[in-house]
C-alpha positions in Angstrom: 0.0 0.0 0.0 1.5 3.4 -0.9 0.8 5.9 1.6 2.3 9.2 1.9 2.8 10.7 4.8 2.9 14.7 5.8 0.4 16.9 7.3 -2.5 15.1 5.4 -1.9 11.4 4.0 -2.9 11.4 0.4 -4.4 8.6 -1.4 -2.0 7.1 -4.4 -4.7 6.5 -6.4 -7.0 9.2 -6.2 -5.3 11.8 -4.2 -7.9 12.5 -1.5 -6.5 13.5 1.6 -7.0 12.0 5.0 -5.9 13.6 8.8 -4.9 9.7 10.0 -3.4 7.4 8.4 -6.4 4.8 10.0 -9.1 6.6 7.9 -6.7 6.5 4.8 -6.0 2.7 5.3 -10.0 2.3 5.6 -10.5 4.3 2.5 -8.3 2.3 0.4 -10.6 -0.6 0.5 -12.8 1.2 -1.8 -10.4 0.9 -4.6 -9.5 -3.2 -3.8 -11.7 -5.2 -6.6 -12.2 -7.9 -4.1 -14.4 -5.1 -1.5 -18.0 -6.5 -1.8 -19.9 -5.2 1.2 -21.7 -1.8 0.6 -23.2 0.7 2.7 -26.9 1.4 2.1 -26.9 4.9 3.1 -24.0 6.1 1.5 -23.1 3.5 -1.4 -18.9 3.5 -0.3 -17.9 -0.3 -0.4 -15.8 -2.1 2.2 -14.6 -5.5 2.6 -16.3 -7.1 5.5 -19.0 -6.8 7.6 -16.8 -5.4 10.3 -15.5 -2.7 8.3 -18.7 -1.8 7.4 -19.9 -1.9 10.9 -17.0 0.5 12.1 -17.8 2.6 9.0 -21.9 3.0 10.3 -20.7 3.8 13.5 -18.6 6.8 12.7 -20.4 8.0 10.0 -23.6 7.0 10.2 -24.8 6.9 13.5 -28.1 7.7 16.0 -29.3 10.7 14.6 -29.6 12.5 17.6 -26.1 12.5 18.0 -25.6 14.3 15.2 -28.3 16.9 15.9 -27.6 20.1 17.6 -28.6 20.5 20.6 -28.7 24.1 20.4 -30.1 24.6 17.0 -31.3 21.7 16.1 -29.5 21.5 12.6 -28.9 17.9 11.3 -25.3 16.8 10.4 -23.9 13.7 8.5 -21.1 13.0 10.8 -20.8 14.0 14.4 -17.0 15.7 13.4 -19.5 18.0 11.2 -21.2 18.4 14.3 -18.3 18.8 16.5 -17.2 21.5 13.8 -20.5 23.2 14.0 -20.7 23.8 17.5 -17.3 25.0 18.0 -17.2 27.5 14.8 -21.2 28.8 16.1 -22.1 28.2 19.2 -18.8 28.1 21.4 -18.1 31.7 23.0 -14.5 31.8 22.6 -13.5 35.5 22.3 -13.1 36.9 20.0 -16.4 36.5 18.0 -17.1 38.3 14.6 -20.7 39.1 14.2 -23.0 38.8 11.1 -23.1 42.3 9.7 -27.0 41.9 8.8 -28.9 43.8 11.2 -31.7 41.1 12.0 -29.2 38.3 12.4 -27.8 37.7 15.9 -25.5 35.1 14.5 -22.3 35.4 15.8 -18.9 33.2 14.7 -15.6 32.7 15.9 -13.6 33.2 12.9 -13.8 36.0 10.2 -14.1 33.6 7.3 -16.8 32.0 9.2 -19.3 35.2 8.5 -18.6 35.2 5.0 -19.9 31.8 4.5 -22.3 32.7 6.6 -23.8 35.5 4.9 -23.1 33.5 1.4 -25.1 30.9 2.2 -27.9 32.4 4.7 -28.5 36.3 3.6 -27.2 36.3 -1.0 -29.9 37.0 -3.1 -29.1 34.0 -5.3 -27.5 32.0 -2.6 -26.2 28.6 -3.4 -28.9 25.6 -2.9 -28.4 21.9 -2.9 -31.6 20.4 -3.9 -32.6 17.0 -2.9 -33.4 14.6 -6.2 -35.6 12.8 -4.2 -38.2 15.4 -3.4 -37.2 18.6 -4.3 -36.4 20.1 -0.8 -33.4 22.6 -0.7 -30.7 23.2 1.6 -28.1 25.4 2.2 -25.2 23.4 2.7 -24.1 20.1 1.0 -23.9 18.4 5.1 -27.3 19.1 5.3 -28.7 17.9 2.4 -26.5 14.5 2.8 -28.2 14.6 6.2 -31.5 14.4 5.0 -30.8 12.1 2.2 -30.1 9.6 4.6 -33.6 10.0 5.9 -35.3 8.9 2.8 -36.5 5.3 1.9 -34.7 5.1 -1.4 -34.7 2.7 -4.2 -31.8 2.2 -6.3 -31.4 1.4 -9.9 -29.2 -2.1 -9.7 -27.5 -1.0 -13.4 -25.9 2.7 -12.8 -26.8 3.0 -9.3 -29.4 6.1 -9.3 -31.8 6.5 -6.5 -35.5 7.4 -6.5 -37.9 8.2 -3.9 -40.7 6.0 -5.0 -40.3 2.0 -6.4 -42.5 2.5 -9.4 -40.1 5.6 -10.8 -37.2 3.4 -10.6 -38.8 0.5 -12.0 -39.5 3.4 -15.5 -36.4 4.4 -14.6 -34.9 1.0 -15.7 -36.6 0.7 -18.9 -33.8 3.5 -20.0 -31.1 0.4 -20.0 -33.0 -1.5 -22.0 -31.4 -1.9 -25.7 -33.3 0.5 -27.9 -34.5 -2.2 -30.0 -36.3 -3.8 -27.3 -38.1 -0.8 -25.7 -42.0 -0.3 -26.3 -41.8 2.6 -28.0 -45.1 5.3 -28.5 -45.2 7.3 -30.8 -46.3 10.7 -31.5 -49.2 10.8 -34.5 -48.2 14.6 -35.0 -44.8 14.0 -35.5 -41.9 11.2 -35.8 -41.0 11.7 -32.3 -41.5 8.1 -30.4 -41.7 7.9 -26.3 -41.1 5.3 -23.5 -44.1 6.3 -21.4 -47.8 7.5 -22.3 -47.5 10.8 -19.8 -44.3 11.5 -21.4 -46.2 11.3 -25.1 -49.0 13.0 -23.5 -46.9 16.0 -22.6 -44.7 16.2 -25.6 -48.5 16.9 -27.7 -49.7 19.3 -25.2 -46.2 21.5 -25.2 -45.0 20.8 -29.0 -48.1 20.3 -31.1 -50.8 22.1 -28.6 -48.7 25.0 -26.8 -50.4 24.3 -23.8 -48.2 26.0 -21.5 -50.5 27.1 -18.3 -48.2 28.0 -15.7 -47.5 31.4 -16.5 -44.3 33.6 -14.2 -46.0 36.6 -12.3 -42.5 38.3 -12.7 -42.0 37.6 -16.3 -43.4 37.1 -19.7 -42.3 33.0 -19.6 -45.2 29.9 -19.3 -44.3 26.5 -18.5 -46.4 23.4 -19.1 -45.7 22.1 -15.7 -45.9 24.0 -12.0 -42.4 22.5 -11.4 -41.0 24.0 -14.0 -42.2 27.5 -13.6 -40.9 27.1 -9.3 -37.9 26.3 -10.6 -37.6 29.0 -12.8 -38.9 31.7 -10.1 -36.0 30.2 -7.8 -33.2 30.7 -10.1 -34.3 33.9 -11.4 -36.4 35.7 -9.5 -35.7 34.7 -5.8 -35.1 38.4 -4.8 -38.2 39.4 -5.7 -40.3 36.6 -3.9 -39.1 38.2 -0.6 
């Protein structure tokens, strides 16, 4: 095993970077073709059981051990946690304070605000967006948090994950060879489909212009609600406040 030592060790074949040299050894499982036990909340792969097990309970464990106490904010790991309450809620002077007047936030280092205000107060902040069901969060931890929460199922052929067993089971027909697909097609036009809503909509937006979710901020229509929220959170989040 080639590991490199210094103030992070680095991974030879990938070049992630680990603060011990026990999570490094643990992560280079993931590149051995013999690994064959998976995690279900995460998908990483480990060798045995036991590895696995260790892996659950340092990453994945109770939930209310990664919950603040103060807060209550969710967190995938309890060092993101850890992290957390010492960079928010630890009163270690000094402590910079958000400069928005109706946030009491306060944080122990400089760079800390910044994020802060990036991520809580921008007009177009950053949002990870759950595939699952749409919900947004502001940070990637939190999102991975609640992830976790869902009863997923996931495609056995390229791994993607759906909320509901039905969309998954659609979702398969994709890996089907073309030739074998039931395919629908559109008596307007060549176009051919895998699924009657999909057909459905293609007529009511291509051959119909059936687009009846109009934006109150803008002259664009959509054909679908989620489409048009979509499009008022990308471009007009300012003005929904």
């Amino acid at each position: 095993m080639d590991l490199t030592p210094g103030n992070k060790w680095e991974c030879a074949k990938c070049s992630k970077q680990f603060k011990t040299k026990e999570n490094l050894t643990r992560h280079m499982v993931t590149h051995d073709p013999d690994a064959k036990v998976k995690c279900e909340v995460c998908g990483n792969i480990f060798k045995n059981k036991r590895s696995l097990s260790s892996h659950k309970l340092d990453i994945h464990n109770d939930r209310k051990q990664t919950t603040c106490d103060t807060c209550h904010q969710v967190f995938s790991t309890v060092g993101n946690l850890r992290r957390h309450n010492d960079t928010v809620h630890a009163w270690k002077p000094p402590r910079f304070s958000c400069p928005v007047p109706s946030c009491k936030k306060t944080y122990q280092h400089e760079d800390d605000v910044t994020k802060h205000v990036e991520t809580e107060h921008a007009q177009n902040s950053v949002r990870f967006r759950c595939t699952l069901c749409r919900r947004t969060f502001k940070t990637r931890v939190e999102l991975e948090a609640h992830v976790a929460s869902h009863t997923t199922y996931k495609c056995p052929t390229c791994g993607k994950v759906f909320a509901r067993k039905e969309h998954m089971i659609r979702h398969q027909v994709t890996h089907l060879e073309k030739s074998t697909r039931d395919r629908l097609q559109c008596p307007l036009c060549p176009q051919t489909f895998l699924t009657r809503p999909g057909l459905q909509r293609h007529i009511r937006v291509a051959h119909e212009n059936q687009r009846n979710y109009p934006c109150t901020f803008c002259d664009k229509r959509y054909s679908q609600s989620s489409h048009l929220k979509r499009h008022v959170e990308v471009k007009h989040a300012a003005n929904k406040e």
